[in-house]
C-alpha positions in Angstrom: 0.0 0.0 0.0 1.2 3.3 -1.3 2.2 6.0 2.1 0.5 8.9 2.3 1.9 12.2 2.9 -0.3 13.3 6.0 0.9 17.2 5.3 0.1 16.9 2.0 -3.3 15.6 2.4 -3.9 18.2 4.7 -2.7 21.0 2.4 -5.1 19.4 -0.4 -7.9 19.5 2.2 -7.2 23.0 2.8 -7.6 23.7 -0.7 -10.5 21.8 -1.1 -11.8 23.9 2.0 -11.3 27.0 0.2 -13.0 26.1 -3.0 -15.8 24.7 -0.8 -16.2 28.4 0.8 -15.5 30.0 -2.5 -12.3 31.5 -1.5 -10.4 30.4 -4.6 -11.7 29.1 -8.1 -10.9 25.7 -9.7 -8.4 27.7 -12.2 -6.4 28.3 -9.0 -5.7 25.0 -8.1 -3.1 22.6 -9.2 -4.6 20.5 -12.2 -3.0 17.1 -9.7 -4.7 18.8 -6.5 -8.0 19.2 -8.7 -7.8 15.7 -9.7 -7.2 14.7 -5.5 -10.4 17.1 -5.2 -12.5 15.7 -7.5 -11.9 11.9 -6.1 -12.8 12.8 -2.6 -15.8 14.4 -4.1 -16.9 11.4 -6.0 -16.5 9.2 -2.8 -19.0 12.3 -0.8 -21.3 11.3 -3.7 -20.9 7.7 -3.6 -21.7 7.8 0.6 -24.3 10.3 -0.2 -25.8 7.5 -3.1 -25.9 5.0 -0.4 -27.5 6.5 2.6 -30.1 7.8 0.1 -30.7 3.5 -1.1 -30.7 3.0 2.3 -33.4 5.5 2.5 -35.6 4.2 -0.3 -35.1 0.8 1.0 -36.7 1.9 4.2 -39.5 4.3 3.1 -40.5 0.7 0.5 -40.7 -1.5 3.6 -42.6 1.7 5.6 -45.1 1.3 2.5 -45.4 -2.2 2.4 -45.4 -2.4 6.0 -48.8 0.4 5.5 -50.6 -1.6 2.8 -50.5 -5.1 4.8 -52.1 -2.7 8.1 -54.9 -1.8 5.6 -55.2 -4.8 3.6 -55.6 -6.7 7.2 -57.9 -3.6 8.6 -60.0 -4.5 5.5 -60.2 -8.0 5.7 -61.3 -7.6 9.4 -63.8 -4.5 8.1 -62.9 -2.0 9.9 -61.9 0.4 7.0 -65.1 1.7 5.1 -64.8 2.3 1.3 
């Protein structure tokens, strides 16, 4: 596994900070520090892609969880049409 400069992560954070808050614009960053950039974005995506499955997943079982509740309630007649 490949060692990784701690300092220079932290200086590519800092510039990924900055563009974050606006203080600098992509044509002021390093085309390699862009590229660093752009992969820790795709990973926030990919993390924000799975929590948002996760969240589908669980507002599907909430719905079939809320149709077997009325198909039941139904059955028994308690729900009037």
């Amino acid at each position: 596994m490949k060692n990784i400069d701690l300092a220079e992560l932290q200086r590519v954070l800092k510039v990924k900070s900055d563009y974050d808050k606006g203080l600098i614009s992509t044509d002021m960053i390093n085309p390699k520090d862009y590229e660093i950039i752009n992969i820790l974005y795709n990973a926030e995506i990919d993390k924000k892609n799975v929590e948002i499955e996760k969240l589908k997943t669980e507002i599907n079982e909430i719905y079939r969880m809320m149709k077997e509740m009325i198909d039941e309630a139904e059955k028994n007649g308690k729900v009037e049409q």
